[in-house]
KESEMI-510059 format. One record per residue: x, y, z of N, C-alpha, C in turn; residue number from 1; residue in one letter. Coordinates in pm, 1 decimal, decimal comma. Example, Ala and Ser with C-alpha at 12.3 -4.5 7.8 and 13.67 -1.06 7.14 Angstrom:
R      n_X      n_Y      n_Z     ca_X     ca_Y     ca_Z      c_X      c_Y      c_Z num residu
R   1319,0   -569,0    780,0   1230,0   -450,0    780,0   1320,0   -330,0    780,0   1      A
R   1285,0   -225,0    708,0   1367,0   -106,0    714,0   1290,0      3,0    787,0   2      S
# end
This chain:
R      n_X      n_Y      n_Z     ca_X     ca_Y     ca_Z      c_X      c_Y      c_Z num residu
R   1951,9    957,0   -174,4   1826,9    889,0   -199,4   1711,2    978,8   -153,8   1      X
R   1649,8    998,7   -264,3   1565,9   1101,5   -228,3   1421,2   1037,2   -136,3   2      X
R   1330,3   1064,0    -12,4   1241,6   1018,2     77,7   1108,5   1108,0     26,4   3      X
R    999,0   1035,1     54,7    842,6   1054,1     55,7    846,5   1069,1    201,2   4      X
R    748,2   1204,5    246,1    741,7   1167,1    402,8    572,8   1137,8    435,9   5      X
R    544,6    995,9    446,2    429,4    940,7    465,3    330,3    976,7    575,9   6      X
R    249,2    988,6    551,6    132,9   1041,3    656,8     27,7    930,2    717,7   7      X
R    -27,8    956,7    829,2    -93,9    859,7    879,1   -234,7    909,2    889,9   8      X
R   -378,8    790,0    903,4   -500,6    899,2    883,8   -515,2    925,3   1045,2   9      X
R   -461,3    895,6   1120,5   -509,8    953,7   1295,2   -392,7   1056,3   1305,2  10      X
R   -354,3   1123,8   1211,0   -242,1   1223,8   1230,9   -108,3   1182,7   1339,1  11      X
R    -64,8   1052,7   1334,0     12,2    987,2   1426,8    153,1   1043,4   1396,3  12      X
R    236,5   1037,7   1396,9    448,5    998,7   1329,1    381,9    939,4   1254,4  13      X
R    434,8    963,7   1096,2    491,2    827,6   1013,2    619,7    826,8    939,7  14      X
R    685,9    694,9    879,9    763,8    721,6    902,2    840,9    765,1    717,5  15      X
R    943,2    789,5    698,8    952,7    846,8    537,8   1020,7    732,8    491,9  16      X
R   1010,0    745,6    350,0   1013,9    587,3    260,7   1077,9    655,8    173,3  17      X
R   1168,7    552,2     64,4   1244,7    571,3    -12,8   1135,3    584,7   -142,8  18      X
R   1180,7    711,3   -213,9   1013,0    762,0   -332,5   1057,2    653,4   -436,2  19      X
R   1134,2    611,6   -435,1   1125,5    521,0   -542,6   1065,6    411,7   -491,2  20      X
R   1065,1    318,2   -423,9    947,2    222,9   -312,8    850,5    256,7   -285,6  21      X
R    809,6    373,9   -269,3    727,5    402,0   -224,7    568,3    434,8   -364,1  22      X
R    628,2    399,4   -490,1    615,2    496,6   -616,1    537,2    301,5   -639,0  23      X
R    669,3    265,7   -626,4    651,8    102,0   -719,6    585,3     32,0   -612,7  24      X
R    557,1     24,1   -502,8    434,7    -51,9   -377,5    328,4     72,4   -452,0  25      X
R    249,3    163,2   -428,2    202,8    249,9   -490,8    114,4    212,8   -638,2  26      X
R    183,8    193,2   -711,0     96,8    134,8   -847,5     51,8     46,6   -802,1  27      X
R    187,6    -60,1   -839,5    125,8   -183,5   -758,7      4,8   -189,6   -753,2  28      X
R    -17,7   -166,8   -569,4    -85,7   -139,6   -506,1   -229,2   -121,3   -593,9  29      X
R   -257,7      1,0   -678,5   -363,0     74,1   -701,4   -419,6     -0,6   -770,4  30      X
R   -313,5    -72,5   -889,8   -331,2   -157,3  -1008,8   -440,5   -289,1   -970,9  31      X
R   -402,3   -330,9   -890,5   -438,0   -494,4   -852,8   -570,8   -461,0   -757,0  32      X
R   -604,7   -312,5   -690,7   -724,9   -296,1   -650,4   -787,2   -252,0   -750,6  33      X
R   -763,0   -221,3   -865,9   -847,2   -159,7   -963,7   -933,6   -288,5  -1011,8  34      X
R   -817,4   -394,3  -1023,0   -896,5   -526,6  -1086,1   -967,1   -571,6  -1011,5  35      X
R   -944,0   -567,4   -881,7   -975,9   -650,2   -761,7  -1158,2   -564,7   -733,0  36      X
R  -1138,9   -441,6   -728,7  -1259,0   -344,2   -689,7  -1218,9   -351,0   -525,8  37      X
R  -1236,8   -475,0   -442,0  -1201,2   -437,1   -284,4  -1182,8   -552,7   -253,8  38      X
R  -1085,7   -573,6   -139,9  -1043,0   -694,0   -135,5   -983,0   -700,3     19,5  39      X
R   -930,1   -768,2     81,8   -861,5   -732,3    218,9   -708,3   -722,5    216,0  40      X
R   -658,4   -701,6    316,0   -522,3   -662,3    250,9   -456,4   -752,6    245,5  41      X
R   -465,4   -888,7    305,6   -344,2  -1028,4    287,4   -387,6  -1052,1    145,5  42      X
R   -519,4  -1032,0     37,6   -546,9  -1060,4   -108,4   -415,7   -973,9   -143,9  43      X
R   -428,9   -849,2    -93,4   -370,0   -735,8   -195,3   -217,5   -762,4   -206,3  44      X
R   -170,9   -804,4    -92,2    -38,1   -795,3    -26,9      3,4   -908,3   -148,9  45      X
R    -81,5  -1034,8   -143,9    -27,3  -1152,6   -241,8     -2,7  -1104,7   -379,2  46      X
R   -106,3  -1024,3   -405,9   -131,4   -985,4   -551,9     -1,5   -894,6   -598,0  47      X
R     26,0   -782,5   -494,7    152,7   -718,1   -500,6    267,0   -751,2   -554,0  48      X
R    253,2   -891,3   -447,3    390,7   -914,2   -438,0    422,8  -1005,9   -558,9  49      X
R    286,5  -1077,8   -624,1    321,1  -1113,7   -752,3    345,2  -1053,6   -881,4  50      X
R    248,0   -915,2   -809,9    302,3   -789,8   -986,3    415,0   -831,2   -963,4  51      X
R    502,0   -750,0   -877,7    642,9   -681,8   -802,0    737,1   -759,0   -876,8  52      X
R    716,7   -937,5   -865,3    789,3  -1014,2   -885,9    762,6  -1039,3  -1075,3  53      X
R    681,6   -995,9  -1102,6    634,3  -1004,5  -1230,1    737,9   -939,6  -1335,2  54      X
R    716,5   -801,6  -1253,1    760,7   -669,8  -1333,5    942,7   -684,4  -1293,0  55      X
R    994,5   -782,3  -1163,3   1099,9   -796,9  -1147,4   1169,2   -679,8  -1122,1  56      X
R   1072,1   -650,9   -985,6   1071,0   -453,6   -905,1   1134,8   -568,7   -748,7  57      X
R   1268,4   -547,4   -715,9   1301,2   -591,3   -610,4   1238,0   -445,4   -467,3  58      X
R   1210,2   -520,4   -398,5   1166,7   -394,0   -314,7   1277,8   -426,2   -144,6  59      X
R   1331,7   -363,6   -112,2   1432,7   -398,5     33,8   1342,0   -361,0    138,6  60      X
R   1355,0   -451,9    206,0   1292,5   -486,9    356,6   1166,6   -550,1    348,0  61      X
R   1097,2   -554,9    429,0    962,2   -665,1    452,4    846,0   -593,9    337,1  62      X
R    796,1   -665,9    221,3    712,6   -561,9    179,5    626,4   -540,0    223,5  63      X
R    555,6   -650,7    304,7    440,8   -639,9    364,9    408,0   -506,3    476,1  64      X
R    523,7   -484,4    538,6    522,3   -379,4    657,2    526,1   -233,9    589,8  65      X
R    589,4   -236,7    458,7    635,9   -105,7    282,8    471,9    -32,7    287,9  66      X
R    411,8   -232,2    219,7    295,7   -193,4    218,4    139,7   -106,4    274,3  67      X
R    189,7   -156,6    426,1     95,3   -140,8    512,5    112,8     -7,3    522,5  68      X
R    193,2     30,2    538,5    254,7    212,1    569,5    199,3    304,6    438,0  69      X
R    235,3    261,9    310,3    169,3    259,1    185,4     34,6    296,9    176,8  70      X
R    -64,6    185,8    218,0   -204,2    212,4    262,9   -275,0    329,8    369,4  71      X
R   -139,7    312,6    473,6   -172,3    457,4    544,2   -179,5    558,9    489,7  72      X
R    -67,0    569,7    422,7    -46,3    690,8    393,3   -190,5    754,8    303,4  73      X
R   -215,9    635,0    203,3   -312,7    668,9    104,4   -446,2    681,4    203,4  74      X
R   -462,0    602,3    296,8   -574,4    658,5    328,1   -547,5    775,4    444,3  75      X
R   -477,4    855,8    457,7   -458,4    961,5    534,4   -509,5   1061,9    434,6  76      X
R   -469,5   1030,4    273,8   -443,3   1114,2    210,7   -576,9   1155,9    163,3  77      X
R   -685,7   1022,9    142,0   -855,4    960,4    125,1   -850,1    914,8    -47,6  78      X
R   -715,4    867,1   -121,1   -715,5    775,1   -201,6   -753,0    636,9   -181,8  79      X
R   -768,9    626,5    -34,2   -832,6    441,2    -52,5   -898,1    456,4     60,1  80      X
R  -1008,5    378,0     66,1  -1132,2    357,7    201,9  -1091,0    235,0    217,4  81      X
R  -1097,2    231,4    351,5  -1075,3    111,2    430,2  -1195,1     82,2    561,1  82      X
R  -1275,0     -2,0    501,4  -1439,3    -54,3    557,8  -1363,9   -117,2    669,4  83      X
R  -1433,2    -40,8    758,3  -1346,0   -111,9    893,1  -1478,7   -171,0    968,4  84      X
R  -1615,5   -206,3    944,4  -1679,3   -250,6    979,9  -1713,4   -431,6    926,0  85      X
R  -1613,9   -464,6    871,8  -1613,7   -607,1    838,1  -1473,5   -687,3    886,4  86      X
R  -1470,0   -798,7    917,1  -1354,2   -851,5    963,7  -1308,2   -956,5    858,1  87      X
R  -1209,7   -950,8    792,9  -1090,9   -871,8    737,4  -1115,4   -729,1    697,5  88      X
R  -1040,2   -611,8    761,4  -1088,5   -497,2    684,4  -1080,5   -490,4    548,7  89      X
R  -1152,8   -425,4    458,2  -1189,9   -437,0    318,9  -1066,2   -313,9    239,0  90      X
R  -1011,4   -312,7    140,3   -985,6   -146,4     98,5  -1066,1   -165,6    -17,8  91      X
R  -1071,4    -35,5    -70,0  -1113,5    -24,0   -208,4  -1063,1    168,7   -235,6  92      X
R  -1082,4    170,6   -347,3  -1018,0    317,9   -397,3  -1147,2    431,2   -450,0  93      X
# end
């Protein structure tokens, strides 16, 4: 099984994900902020998890925790801003 090795934006450990999970949280992901424009992440997480279930993309283990690591990574990478001056933090792409 081939691994993504995920990055964090405070240059922390992170940890590596299966690229195929990591590919399908990923669209996902991008898809439902594209519609969304910015949203907080329990919106995004719901929205996900209804593509996911849509497209009938089983994902193993918690997605929510897939996810969150997901978002790191992207914003380590500076594919997604995350407004950390509002409470719920905001993302947008």
């Amino acid at each position: 099984m081939e691994k993504v090795q995920l990055q964090h934006p405070e240059g922390k450990k992170a940890i590596s994900m299966d690229k195929n999970k990591y590919y399908a949280l990923k669209s996902s992901f991008v898809e439902c902020l594209k519609t969304k424009k910015t949203a907080p992440f329990k919106d995004l997480l719901s929205a996900v998890t209804a593509d996911l279930e849509n497209k009938k993309t089983a994902i193993k283990g918690v997605i929510e925790w897939n996810l969150f690591w997901v978002t790191l990574d992207m914003e380590a990478r500076q594919e997604l801003k995350k407004d950390k001056s509002v409470s719920p933090y905001m993302y947008s792409l």
